[in-house]
SEMI-630915 format. One record per residue (C-alpha): residue number from 1; x negated, z, y. Coordinates in pm, 1 decimal, always signed. Example, Ala and Ser with C-alpha at 12.3 -4.5 7.8 and 13.67 -1.06 7.14 Angstrom:
nr 1 X -1230.0 Z +780.0 Y -450.0 .
nr 2 X -1367.0 Z +714.0 Y -106.0 .
# end
This chain:
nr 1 X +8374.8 Z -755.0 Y -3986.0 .
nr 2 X +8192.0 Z -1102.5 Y -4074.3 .
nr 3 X +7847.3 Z -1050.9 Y -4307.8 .
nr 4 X +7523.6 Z -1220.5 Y -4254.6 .
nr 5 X +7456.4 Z -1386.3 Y -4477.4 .
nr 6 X +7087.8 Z -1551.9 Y -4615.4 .
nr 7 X +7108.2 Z -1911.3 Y -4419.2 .
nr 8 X +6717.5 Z -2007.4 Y -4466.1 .
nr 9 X +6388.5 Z -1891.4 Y -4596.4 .
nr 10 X +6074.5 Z -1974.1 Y -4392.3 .
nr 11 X +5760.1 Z -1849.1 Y -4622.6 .
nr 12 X +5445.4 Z -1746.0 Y -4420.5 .
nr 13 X +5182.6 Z -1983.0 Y -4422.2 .
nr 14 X +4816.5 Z -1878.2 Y -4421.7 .
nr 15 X +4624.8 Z -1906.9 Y -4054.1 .
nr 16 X +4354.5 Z -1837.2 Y -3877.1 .
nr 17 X +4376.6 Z -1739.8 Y -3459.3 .
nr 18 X +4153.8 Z -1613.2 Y -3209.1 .
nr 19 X +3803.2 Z -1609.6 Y -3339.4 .
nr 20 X +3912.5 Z -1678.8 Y -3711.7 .
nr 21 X +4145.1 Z -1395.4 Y -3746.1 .
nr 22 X +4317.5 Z -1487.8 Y -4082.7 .
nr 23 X +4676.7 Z -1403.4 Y -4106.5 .
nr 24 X +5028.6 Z -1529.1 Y -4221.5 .
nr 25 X +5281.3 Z -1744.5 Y -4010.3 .
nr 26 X +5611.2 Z -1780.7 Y -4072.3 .
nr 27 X +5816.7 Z -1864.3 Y -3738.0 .
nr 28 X +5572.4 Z -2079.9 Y -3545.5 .
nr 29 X +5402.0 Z -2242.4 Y -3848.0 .
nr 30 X +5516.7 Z -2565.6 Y -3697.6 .
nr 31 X +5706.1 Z -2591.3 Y -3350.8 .
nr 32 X +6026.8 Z -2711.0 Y -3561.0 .
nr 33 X +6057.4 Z -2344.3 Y -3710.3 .
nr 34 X +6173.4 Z -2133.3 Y -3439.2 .
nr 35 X +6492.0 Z -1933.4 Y -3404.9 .
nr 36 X +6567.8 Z -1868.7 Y -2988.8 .
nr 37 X +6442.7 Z -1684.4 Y -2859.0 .
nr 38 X +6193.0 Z -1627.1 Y -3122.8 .
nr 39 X +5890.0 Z -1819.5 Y -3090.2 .
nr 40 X +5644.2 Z -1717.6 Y -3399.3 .
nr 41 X +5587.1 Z -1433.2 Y -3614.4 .
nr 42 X +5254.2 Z -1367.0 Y -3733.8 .
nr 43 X +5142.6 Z -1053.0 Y -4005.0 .
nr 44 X +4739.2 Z -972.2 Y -4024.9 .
nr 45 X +4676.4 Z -782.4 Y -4313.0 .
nr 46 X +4360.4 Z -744.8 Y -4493.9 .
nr 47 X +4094.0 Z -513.6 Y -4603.6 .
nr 48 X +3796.6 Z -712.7 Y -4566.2 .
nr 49 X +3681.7 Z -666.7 Y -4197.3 .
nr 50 X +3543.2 Z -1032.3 Y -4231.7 .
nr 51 X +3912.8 Z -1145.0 Y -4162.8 .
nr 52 X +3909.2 Z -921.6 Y -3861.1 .
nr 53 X +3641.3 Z -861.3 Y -3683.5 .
nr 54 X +3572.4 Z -1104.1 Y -3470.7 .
nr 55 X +3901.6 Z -1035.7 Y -3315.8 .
nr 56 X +4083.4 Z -1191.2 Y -3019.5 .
nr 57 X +3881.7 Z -1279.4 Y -2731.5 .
nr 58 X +3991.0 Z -1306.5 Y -2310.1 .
nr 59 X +4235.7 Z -1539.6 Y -2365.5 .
nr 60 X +4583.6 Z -1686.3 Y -2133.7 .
nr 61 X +4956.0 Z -1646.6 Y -2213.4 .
nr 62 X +5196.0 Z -1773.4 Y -1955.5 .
nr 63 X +5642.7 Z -1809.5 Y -1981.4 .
nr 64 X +5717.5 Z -1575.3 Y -2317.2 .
nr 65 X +5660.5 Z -1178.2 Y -2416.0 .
nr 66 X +5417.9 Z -1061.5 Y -2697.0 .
nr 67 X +5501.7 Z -790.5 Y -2918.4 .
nr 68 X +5254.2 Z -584.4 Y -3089.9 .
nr 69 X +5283.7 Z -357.1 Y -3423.1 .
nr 70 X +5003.8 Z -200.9 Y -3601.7 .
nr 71 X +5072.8 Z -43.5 Y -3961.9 .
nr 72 X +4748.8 Z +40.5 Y -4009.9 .
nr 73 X +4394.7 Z +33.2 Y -3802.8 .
nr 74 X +4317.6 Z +17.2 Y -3436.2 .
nr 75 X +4322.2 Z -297.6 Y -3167.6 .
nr 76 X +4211.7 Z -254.6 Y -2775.8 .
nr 77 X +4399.6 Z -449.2 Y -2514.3 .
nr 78 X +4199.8 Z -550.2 Y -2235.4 .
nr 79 X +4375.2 Z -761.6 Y -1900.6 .
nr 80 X +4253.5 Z -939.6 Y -1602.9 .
nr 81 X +4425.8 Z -630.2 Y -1398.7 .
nr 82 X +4197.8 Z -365.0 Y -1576.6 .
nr 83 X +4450.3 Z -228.7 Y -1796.5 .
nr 84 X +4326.0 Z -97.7 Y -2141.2 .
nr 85 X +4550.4 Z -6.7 Y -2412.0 .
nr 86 X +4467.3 Z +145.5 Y -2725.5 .
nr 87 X +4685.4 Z +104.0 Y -3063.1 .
nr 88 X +4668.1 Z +268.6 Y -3350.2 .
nr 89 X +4897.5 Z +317.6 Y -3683.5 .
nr 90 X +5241.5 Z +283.2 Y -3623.4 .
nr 91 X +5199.6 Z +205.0 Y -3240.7 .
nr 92 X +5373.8 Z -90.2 Y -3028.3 .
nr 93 X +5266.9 Z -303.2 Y -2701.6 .
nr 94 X +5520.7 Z -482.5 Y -2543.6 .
nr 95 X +5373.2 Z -747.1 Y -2324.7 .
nr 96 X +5559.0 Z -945.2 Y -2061.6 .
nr 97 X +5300.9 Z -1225.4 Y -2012.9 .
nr 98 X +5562.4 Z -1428.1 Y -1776.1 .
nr 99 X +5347.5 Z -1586.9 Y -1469.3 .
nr 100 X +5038.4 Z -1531.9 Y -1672.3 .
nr 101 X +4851.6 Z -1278.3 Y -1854.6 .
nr 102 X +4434.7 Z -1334.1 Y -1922.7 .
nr 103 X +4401.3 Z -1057.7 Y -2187.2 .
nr 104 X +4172.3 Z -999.2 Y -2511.1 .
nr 105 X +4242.1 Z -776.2 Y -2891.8 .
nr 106 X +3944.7 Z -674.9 Y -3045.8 .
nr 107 X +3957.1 Z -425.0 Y -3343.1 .
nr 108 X +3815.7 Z -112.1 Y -3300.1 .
nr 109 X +3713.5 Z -63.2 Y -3624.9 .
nr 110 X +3416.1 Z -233.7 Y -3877.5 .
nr 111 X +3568.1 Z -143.1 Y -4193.5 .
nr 112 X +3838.7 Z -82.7 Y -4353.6 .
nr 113 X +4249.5 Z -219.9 Y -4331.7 .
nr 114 X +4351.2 Z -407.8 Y -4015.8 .
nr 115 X +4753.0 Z -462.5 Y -4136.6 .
nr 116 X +5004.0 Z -549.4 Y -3867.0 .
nr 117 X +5263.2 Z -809.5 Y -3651.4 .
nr 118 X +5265.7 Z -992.6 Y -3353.5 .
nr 119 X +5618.2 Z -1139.6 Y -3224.0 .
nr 120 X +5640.6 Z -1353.2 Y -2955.2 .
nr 121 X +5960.4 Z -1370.8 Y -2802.7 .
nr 122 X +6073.0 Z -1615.5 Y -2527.3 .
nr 123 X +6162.5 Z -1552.9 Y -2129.1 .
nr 124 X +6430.6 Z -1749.8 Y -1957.9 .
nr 125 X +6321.6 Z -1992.5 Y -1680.4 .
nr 126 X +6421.3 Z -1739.7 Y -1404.9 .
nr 127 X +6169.6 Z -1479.0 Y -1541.4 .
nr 128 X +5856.4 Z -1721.5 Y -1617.3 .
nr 129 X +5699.5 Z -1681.5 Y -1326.8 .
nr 130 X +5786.4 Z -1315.2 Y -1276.1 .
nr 131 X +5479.8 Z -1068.5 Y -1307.3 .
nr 132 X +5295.2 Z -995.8 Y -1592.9 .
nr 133 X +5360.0 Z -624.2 Y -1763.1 .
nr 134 X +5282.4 Z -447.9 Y -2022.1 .
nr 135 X +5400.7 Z -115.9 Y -2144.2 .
nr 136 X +5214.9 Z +41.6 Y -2492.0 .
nr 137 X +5456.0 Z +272.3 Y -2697.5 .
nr 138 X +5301.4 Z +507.6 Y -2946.1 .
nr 139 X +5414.7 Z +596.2 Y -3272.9 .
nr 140 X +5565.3 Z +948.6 Y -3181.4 .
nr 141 X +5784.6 Z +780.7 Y -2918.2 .
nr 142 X +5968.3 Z +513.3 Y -3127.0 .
nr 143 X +6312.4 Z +695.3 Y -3326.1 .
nr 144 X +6345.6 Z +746.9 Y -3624.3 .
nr 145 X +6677.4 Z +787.1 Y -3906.8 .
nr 146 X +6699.8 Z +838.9 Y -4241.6 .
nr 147 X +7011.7 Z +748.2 Y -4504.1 .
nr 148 X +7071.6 Z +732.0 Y -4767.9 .
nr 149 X +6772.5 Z +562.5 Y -4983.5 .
nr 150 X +6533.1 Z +506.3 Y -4698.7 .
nr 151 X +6453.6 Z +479.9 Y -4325.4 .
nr 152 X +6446.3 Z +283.2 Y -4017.4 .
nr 153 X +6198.1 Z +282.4 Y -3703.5 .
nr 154 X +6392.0 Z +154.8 Y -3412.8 .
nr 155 X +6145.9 Z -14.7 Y -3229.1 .
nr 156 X +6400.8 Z -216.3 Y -2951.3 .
nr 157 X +6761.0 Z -208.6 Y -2933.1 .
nr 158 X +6964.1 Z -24.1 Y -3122.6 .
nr 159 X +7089.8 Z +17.2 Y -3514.7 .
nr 160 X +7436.4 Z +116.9 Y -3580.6 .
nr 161 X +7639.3 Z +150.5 Y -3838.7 .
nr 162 X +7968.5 Z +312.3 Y -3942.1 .
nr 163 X +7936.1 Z +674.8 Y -3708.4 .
nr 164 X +7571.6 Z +621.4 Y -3648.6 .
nr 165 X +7365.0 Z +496.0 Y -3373.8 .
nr 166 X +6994.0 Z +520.9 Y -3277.5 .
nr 167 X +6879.4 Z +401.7 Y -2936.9 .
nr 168 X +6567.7 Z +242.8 Y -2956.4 .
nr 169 X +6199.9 Z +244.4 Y -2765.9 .
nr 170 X +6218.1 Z -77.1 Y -2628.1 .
nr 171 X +6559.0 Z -213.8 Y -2443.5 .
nr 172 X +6508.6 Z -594.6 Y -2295.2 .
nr 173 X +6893.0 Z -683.3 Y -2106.9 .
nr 174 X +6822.3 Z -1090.4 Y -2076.7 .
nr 175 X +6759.5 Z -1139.7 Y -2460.3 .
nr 176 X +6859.7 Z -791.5 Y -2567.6 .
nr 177 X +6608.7 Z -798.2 Y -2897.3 .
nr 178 X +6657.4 Z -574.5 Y -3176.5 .
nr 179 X +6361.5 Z -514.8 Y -3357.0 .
nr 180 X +6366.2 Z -268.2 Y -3686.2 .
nr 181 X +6132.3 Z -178.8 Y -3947.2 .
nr 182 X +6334.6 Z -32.9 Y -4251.6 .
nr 183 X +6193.1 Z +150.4 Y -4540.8 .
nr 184 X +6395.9 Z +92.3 Y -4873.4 .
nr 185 X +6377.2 Z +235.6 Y -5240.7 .
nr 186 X +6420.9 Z +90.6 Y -5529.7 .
nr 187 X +6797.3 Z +16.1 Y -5572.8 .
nr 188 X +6868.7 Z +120.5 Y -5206.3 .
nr 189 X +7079.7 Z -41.0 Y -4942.8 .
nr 190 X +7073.8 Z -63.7 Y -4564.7 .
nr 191 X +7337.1 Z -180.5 Y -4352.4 .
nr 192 X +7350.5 Z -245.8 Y -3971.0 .
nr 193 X +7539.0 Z -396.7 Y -3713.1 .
nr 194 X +7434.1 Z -725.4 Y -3476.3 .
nr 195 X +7622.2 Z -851.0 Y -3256.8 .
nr 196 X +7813.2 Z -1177.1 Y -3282.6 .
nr 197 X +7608.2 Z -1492.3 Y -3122.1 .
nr 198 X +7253.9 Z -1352.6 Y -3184.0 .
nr 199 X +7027.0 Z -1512.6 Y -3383.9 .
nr 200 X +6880.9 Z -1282.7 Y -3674.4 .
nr 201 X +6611.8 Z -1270.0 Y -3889.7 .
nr 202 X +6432.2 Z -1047.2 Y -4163.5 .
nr 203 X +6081.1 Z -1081.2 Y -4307.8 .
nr 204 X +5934.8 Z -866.6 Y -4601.5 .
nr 205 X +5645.9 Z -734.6 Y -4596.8 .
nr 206 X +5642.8 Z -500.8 Y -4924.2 .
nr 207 X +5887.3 Z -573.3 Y -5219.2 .
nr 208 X +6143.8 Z -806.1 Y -5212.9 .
nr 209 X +6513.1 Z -797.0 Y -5106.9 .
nr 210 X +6844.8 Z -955.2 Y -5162.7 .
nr 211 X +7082.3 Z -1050.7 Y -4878.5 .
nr 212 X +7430.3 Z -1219.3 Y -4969.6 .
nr 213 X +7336.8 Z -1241.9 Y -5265.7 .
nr 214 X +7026.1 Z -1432.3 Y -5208.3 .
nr 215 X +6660.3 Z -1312.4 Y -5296.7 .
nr 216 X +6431.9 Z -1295.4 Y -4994.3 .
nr 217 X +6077.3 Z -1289.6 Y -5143.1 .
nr 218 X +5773.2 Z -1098.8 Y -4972.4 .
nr 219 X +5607.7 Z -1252.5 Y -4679.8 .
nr 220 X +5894.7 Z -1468.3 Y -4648.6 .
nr 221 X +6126.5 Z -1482.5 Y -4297.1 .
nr 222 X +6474.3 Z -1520.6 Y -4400.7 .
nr 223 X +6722.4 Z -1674.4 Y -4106.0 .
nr 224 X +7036.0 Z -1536.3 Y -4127.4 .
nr 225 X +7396.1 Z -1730.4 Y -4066.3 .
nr 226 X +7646.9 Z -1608.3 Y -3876.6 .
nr 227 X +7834.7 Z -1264.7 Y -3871.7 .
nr 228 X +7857.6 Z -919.2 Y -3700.1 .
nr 229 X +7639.5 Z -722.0 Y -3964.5 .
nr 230 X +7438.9 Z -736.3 Y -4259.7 .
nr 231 X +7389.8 Z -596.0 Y -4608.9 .
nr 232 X +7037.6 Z -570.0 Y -4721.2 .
nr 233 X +6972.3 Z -480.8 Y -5119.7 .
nr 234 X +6613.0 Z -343.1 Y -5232.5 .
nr 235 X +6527.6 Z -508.2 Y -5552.3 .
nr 236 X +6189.1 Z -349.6 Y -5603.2 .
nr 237 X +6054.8 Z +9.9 Y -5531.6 .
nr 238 X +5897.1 Z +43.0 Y -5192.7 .
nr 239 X +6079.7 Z -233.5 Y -5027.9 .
nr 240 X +5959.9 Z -260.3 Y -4625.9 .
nr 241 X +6107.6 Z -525.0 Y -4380.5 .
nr 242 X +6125.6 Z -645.1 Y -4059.4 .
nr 243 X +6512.3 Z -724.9 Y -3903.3 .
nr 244 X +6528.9 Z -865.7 Y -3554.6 .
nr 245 X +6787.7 Z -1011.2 Y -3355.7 .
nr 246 X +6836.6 Z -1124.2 Y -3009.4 .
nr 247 X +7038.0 Z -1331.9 Y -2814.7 .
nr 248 X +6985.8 Z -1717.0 Y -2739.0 .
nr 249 X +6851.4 Z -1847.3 Y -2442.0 .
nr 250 X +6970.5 Z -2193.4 Y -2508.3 .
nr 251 X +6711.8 Z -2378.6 Y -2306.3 .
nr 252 X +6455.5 Z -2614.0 Y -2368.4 .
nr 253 X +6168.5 Z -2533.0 Y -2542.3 .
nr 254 X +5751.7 Z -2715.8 Y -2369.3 .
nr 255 X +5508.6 Z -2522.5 Y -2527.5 .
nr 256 X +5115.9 Z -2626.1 Y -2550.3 .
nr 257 X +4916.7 Z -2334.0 Y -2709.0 .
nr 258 X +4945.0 Z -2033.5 Y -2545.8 .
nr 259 X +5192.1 Z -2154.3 Y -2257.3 .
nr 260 X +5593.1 Z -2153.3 Y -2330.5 .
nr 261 X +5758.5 Z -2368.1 Y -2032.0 .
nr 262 X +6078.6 Z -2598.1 Y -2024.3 .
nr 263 X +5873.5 Z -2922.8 Y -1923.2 .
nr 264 X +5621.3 Z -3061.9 Y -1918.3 .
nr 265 X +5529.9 Z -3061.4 Y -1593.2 .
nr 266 X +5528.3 Z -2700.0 Y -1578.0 .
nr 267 X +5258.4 Z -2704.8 Y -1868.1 .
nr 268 X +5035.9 Z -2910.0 Y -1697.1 .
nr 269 X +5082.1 Z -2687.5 Y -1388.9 .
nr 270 X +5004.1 Z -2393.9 Y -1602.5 .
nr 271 X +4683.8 Z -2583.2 Y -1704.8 .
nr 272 X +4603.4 Z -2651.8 Y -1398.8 .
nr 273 X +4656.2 Z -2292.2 Y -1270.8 .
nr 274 X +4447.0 Z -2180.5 Y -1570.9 .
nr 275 X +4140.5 Z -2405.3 Y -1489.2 .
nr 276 X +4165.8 Z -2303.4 Y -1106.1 .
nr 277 X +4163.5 Z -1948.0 Y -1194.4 .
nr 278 X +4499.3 Z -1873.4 Y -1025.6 .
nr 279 X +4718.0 Z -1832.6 Y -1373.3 .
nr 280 X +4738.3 Z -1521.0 Y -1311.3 .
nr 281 X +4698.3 Z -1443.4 Y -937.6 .
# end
């Protein structure tokens, strides 16, 4: 077996989306840092509801999925089909936006911390203009294990390593994401296999860790080079990541805003779709 090692750091940049929601970027900062199939990562975390509030109004997505985690406080989903999803500490939404998705996230809250993720993760051409879906996953439905020195929610995928393997929430078969959130103490170490050919990534959230030998620094997404598993070190107490992996679409990449195409022709066609009203008919 072949380790991962630390190929490139990424550290988040500060941001502000929807109504002047500030948060952290790190994959999507620019359109030059992705890693295929991931488009952008984005953490919200603060405890001043000024940074929150105003939330994410009705807004389009059309060609990628959306991945939701909350760590702590509560966001509504609201769709142009009349869906209404509610999440909460430790919950997920996984939302297939493909032919389009008009949707808003507004916090359900006026005080207090709003902490949390949002992935988005790209669709091959053949599924771009498939429906739009969404499927919410609370907190009591995504596995858990423990080892030795901490613990890992298995959010999509899978983790395995040496005789053990945990089946996750969440399994996608065209990109077949693996998405982790692993707990670490001081000193600890986590392990876990990824298959050969998928791109990988982890980003810190708490702490800092050490992967081939290489410090990855909090609120920092760290690319990983080439191998069929990694180490991960904890080098401070409380140490809580992010891993995910999936596997490459290898296409070409058209995005304007909220629409992820492979030309530009079908971006202006989504624009046009969006301005008709049929984006998501």
């Amino acid at each position: 077996m072949s380790e991962r090692e630390l190929a490139n750091v990424i550290p988040s940049m500060p941001a502000s989306d929807g109504a002047g929601v500030k948060l952290r970027r790190s994959l999507g900062a620019t359109q030059a840092l992705r890693h295929d199939p991931f488009l952008m990562l984005d953490e919200f975390f603060s405890d001043n509801p000024d940074d929150y509030i105003a939330g994410f109004p009705s807004h389009p997505h059309r060609g990628f999925e959306t991945v939701t985690y909350m760590l702590d406080g509560r966001m509504q989903h609201k769709d142009h089909l009349g869906n209404t999803g509610d999440l909460g500490p430790g919950d997920v939404q996984w939302m297939t936006a493909a032919r389009g998705i008009i949707h808003s996230e507004m916090p359900q809250q006026t005080e207090g911390r709003m902490r949390g993720f949002q992935l988005w993760l790209n669709l091959p051409s053949g599924q771009k203009m498939q429906p739009a879906s969404y499927r919410d996953i609370p907190t009591g439905d995504i596995p858990e294990a423990e080892f030795a020195g901490g613990r890992v929610r298995v959010i999509a995928g899978g983790w395995s390593h040496a005789d053990q393997r945990v089946e996750g929430a969440v399994r996608r078969a065209t990109t077949d994401p693996m998405l982790l959130d692993v707990h670490l103490d001081a000193g600890s170490r986590f392990e876990a296999d990824i298959p050969a050919g998928h791109n990988a990534f982890a980003y810190v959230y708490e702490g800092e860790a050490t992967i081939g030998g290489k410090v990855l620094p909090r609120r920092a997404a760290g690319l990983l080079g080439d191998g069929d598993r990694v180490e991960i070190l904890s080098e401070s107490d409380g140490t809580r990541l992010l891993l995910l992996a999936a596997k490459p679409l290898n296409e070409p990449i058209v995005q304007y805003g909220p629409f992820v195409m492979n030309t530009r022709e079908e971006i202006e066609q989504a624009l046009a779709d969006y301005r008709d009203g049929t984006l998501a008919a």
